[in-house]
C-alpha positions as a printed NumPy array, in Angstrom:
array([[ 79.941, 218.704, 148.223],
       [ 79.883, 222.177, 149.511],
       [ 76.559, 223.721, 148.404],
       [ 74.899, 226.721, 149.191],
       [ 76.99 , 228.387, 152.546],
       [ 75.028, 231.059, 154.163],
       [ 77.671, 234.127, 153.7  ],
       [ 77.323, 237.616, 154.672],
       [ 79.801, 240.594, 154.398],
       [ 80.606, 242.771, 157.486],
       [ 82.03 , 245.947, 156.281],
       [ 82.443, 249.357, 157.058],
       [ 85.073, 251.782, 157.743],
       [ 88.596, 252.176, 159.959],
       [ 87.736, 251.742, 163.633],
       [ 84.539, 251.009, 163.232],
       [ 84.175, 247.902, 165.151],
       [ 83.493, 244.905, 162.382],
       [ 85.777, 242.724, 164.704],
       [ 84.014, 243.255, 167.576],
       [ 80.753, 242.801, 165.868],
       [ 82.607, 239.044, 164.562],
       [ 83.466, 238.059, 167.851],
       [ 79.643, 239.024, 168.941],
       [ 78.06 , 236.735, 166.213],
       [ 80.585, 234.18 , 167.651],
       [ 79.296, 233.918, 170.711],
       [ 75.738, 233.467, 169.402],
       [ 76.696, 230.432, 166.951],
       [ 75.208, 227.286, 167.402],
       [ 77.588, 225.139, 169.343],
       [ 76.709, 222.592, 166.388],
       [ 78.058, 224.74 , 163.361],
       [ 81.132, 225.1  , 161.864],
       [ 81.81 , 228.701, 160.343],
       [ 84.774, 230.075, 158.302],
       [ 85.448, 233.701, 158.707],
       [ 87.743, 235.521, 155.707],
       [ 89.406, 238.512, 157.052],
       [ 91.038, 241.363, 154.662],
       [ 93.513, 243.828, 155.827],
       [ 94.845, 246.854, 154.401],
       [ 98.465, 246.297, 156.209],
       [101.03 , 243.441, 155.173],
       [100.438, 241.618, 158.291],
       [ 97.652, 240.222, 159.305],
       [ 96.075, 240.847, 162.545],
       [ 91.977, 240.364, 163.039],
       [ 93.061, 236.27 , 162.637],
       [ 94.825, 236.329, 166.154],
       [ 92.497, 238.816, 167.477],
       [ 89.671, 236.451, 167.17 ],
       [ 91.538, 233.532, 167.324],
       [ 92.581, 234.167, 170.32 ],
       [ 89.38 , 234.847, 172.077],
       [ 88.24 , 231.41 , 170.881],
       [ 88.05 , 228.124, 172.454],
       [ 89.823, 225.29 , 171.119],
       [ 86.268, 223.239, 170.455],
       [ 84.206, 226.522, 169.281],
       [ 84.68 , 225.048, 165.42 ],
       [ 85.867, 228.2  , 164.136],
       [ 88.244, 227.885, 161.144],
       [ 89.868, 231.525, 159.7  ],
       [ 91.871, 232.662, 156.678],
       [ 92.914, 236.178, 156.257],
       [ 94.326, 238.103, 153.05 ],
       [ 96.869, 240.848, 153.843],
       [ 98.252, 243.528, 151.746],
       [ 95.401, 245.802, 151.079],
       [ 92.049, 245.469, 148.948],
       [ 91.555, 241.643, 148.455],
       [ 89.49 , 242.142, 145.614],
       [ 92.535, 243.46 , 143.29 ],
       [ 93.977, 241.615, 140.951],
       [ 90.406, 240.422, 139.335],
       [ 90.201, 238.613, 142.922],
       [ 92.497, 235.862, 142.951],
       [ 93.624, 236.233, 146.033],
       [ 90.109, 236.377, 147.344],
       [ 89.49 , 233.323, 145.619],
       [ 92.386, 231.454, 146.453],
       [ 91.655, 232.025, 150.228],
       [ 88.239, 231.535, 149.762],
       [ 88.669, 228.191, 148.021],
       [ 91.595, 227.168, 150.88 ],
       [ 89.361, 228.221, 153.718],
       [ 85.576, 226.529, 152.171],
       [ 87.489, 222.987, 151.851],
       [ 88.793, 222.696, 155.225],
       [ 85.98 , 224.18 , 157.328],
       [ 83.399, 222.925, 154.897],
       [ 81.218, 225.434, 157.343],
       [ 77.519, 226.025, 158.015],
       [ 78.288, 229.548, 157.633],
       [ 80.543, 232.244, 156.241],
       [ 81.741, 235.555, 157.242],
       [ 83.833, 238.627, 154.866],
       [ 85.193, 241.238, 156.54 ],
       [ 87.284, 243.044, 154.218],
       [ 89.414, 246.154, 154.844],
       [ 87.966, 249.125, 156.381],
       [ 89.689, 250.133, 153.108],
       [ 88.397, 247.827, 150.635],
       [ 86.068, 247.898, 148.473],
       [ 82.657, 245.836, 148.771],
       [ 81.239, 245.677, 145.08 ],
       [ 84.162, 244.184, 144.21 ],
       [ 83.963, 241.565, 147.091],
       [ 80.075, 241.145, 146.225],
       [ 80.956, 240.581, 142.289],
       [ 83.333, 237.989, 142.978],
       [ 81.234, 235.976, 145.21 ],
       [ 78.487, 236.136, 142.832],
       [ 80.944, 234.823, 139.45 ],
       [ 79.257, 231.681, 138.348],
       [ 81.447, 229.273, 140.122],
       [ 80.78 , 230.421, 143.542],
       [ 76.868, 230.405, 142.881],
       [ 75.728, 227.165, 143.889],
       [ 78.502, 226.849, 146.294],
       [ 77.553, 230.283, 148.31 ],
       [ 74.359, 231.391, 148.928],
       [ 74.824, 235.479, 149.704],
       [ 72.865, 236.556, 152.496],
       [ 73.022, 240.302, 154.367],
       [ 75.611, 242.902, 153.665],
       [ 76.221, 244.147, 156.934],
       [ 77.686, 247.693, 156.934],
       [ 79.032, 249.352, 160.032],
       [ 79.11 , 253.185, 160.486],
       [ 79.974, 255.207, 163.514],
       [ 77.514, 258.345, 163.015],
       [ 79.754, 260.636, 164.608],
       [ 82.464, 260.436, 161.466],
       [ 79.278, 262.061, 159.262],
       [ 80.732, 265.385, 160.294],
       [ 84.148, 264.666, 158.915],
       [ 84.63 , 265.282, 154.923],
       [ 87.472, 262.969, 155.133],
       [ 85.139, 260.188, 155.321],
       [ 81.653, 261.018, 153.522],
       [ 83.925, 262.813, 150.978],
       [ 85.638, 259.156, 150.511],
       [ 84.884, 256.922, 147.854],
       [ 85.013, 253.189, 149.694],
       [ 82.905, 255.151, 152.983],
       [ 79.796, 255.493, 150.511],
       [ 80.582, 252.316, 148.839],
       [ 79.87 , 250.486, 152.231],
       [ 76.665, 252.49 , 152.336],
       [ 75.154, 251.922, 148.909],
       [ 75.88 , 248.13 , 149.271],
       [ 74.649, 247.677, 152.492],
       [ 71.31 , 245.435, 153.299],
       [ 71.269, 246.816, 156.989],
       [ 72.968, 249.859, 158.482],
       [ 74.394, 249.078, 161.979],
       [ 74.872, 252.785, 163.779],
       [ 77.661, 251.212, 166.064],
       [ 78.936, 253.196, 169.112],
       [ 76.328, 255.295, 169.945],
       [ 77.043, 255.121, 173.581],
       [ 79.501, 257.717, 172.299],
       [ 76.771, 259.957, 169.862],
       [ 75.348, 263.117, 171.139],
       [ 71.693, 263.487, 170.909],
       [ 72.051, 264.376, 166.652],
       [ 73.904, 261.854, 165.755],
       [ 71.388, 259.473, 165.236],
       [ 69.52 , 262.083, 162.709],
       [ 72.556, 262.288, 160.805],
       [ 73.27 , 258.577, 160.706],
       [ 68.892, 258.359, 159.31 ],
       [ 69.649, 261.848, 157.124],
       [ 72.852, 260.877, 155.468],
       [ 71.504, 257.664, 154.174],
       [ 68.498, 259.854, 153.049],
       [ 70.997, 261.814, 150.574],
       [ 72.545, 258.65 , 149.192],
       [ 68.767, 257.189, 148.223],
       [ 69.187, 254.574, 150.928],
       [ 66.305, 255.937, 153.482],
       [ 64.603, 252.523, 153.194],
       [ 67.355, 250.882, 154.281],
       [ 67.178, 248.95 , 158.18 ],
       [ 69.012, 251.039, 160.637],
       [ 70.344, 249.554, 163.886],
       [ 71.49 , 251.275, 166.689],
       [ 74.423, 249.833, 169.054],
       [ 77.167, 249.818, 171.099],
       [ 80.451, 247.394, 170.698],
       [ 79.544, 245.799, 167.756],
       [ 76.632, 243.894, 169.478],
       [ 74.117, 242.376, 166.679],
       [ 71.179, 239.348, 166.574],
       [ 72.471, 236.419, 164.722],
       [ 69.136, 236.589, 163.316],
       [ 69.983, 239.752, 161.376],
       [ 72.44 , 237.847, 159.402],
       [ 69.71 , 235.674, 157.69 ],
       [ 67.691, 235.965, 154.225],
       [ 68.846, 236.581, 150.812],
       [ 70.7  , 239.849, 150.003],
       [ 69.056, 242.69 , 148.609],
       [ 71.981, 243.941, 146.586],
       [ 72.613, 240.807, 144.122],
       [ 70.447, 242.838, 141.254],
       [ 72.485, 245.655, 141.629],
       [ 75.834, 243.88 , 141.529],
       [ 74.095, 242.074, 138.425],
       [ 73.114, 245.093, 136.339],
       [ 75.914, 247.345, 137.183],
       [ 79.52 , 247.618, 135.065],
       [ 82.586, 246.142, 136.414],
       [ 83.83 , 249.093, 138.411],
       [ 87.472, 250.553, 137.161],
       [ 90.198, 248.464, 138.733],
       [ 93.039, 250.946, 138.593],
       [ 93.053, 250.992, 142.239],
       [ 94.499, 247.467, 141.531],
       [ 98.481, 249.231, 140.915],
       [ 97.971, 250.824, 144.71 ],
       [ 98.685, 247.304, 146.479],
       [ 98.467, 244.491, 143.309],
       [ 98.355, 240.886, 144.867],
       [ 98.923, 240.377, 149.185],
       [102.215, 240.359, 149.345],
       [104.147, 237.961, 151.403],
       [105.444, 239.517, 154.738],
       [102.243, 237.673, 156.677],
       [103.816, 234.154, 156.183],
       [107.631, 234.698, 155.522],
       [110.19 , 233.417, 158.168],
       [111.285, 235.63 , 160.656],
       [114.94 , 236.735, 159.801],
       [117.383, 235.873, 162.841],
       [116.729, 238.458, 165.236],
       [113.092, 237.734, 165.039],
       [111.86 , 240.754, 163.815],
       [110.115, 242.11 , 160.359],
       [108.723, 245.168, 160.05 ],
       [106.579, 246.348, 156.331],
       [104.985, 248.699, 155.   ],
       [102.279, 249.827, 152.387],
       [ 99.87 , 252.608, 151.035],
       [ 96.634, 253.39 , 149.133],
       [ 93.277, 255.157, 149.748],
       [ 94.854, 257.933, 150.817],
       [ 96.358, 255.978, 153.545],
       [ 99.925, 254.834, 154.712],
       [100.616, 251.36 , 156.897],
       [103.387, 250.015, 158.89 ],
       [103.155, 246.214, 160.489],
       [105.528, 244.48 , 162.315],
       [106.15 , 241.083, 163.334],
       [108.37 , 239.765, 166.38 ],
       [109.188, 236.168, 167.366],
       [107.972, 234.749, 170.575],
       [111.506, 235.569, 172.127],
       [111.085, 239.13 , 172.005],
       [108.804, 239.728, 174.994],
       [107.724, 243.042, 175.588],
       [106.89 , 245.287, 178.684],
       [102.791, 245.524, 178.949],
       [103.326, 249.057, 181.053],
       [105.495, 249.979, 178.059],
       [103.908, 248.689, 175.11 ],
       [100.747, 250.8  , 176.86 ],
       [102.41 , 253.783, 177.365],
       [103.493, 254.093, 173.833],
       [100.568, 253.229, 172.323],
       [ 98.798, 256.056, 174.285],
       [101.282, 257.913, 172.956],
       [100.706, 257.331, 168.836],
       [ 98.354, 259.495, 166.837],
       [ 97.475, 257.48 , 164.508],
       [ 93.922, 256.713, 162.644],
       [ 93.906, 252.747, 163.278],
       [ 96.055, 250.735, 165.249],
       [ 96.056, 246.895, 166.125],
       [ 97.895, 244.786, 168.28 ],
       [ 98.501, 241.047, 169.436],
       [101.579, 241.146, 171.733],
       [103.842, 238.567, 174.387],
       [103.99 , 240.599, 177.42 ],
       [106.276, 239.68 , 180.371],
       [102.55 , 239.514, 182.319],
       [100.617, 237.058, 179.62 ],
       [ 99.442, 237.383, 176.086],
       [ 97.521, 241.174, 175.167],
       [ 95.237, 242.533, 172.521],
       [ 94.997, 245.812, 171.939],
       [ 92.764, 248.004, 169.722],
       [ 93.272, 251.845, 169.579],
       [ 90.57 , 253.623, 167.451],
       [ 89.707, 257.658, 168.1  ],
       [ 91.856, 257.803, 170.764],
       [ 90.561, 255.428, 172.651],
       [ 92.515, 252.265, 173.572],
       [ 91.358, 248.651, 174.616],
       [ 93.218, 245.773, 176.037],
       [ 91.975, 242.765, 176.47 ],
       [ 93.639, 239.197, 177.93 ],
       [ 94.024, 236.432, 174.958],
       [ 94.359, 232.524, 174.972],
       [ 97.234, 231.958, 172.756],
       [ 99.37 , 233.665, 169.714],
       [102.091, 232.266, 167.819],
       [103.875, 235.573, 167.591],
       [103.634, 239.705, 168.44 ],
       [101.759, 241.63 , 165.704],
       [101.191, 245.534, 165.313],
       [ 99.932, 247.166, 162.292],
       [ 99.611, 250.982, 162.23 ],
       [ 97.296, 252.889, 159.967],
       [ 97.798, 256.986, 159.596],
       [ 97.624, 259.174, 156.251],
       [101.189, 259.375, 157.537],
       [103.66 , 257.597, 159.115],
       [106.088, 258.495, 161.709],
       [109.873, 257.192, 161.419],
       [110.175, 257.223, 164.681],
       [107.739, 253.85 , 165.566],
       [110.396, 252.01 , 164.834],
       [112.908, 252.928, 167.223],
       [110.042, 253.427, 169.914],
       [108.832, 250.364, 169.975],
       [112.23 , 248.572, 170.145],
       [112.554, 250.527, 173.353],
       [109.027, 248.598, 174.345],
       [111.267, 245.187, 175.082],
       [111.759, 243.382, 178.018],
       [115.15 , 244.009, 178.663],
       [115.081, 240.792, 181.394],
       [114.25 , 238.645, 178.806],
       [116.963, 239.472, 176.015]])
């Protein structure tokens, strides 16, 4: 019997570093647990799975599930459910992590872990929520709906980044949640998603509210409906798929290539350096090893990984540009076609 899983949500906005803060707790788990990690994305392929997976170690006991294709919650949250009930029976874990889409929407998530058949299976712990303080400026996000959704469900703030704040930021970060009633709230300050395990612990503050509160208004459910199924199809014969979708206010583009199409790492970098775009994500077969890259406010990272079945790159922009397509063809290792 599964009973009573520690689980905890890790949410917050585009870019703001919930996978980095994942592959932090990671390294602080107890070389004796098993935990499952559930990982949302807005795009139609899935990416955050190889991104962690690939940093892991085939003995770390680390077993994840992700749900494409925008708000996982939609639908009245089967295919939350459906993933969730895959991804409990074969970890069977000591713990479990949600991190759904930068985009999603975490009352939703919260109200379907708490439906009576998940209650003595679960037992719901901290809402993290992520926020980089500098964004507080920006009307596009503390005008936006999900942005103060992360907020008011939050248990503890994490005020990631500020190795990039100037000297107010931090006010804003403590004002802000003054104006949304939350100034009681823990605040934690920090740079590249870096949080104590121990923060994860005790029982969540926000099950009352979730309790008391109306189902929220699903129409947001027509924007993507149920994942669709570009994450798992097979690749047609040139071993390359490319999708896209939109909601939020947002536009996406993801593409999937086959091992055989191995791609330049000076020109995969160059291009991405090249994109404006608000979110971008990347697991790609170089002709000089296996990449990951992560571009967020202009600023690009690259790091080495273990293993990946297959190149992935999703794009996230209120807009996208035809061109993407065509430019990252031109990315390929013409020695190896």
């Amino acid at each position: 019997m599964i009973a009573a899983v520690p689980t905890n949500i890790i949410t917050g906005f585009l870019g703001v570093g919930k996978t980095s803060t994942i592959l932090d707790l990671l390294a602080q788990k107890p070389k004796h647990e098993r935990w499952a990690i559930l990982i949302n994305e807005f795009g139609e392929v899935g990416i955050d799975g190889s991104l962690v997976q690939g940093f892991l170690k085939e003995d770390q006991q680390v077993f994840i599930k992700e749900v494409p294709g925008g708000c996982m919650c939609c639908a009245a949250g089967l295919p939350m459910q459906i993933a969730l009930n895959q991804l409990l029976a074969r970890a069977k874990p000591h713990r479990l992590l949600i991190e759904p889409t930068g985009l999603g929407h975490p009352i939703e998530v919260l109200e379907t872990l708490d439906q009576p058949h998940y209650r003595d299976v679960l037992h719901i712990q901290k809402t993290i929520t992520l926020i980089d303080a500098r964004k507080l400026s920006d009307p596009r996000y503390t005008n936006h709906a999900t942005f103060n959704q992360q907020i008011d469900i939050a248990d503890i703030v994490v005020g990631n980044k500020q190795d990039l704040y100037q000297e107010s930021d931090h006010q804003a970060l403590l004002d802000y949640l003054s104006t949304r009633n939350h100034a009681h709230l823990p605040v934690i300050f920090t740079d590249n998603g870096r949080l104590n395990i121990d923060r994860l612990s005790g029982a969540s503050d926000q099950l009352n509210m979730v309790k008391n509160r109306r189902k929220h208004d699903h129409s947001h459910d027509d924007a993507h409906g149920y994942p669709q199924l570009a994450d798992n199809v097979a690749l047609p014969e040139n071993g390359r798929l490319s999708v896209k979708n939109q909601g939020e206010g947002f536009e996406s583009i993801g593409w999937r290539f086959s091992p055989v199409n191995v791609f330049s790492r000076q020109a995969i970098i160059t291009w991405i350096k090249s994109i404006r775009a608000t979110r971008l994500k990347a697991v790609v077969i170089t002709s000089e090893g296996i990449f990951g890259y992560n571009l967020a406010d202009d600023k690009l990272t690259e790091k080495e990984l273990n293993d990946t079945l297959e190149s992935r790159i999703e794009l996230i922009h209120n807009q996208l540009d035809e061109q993407w397509d065509q430019q990252l063809l031109d990315c390929l290792d013409d020695t190896f076609s």
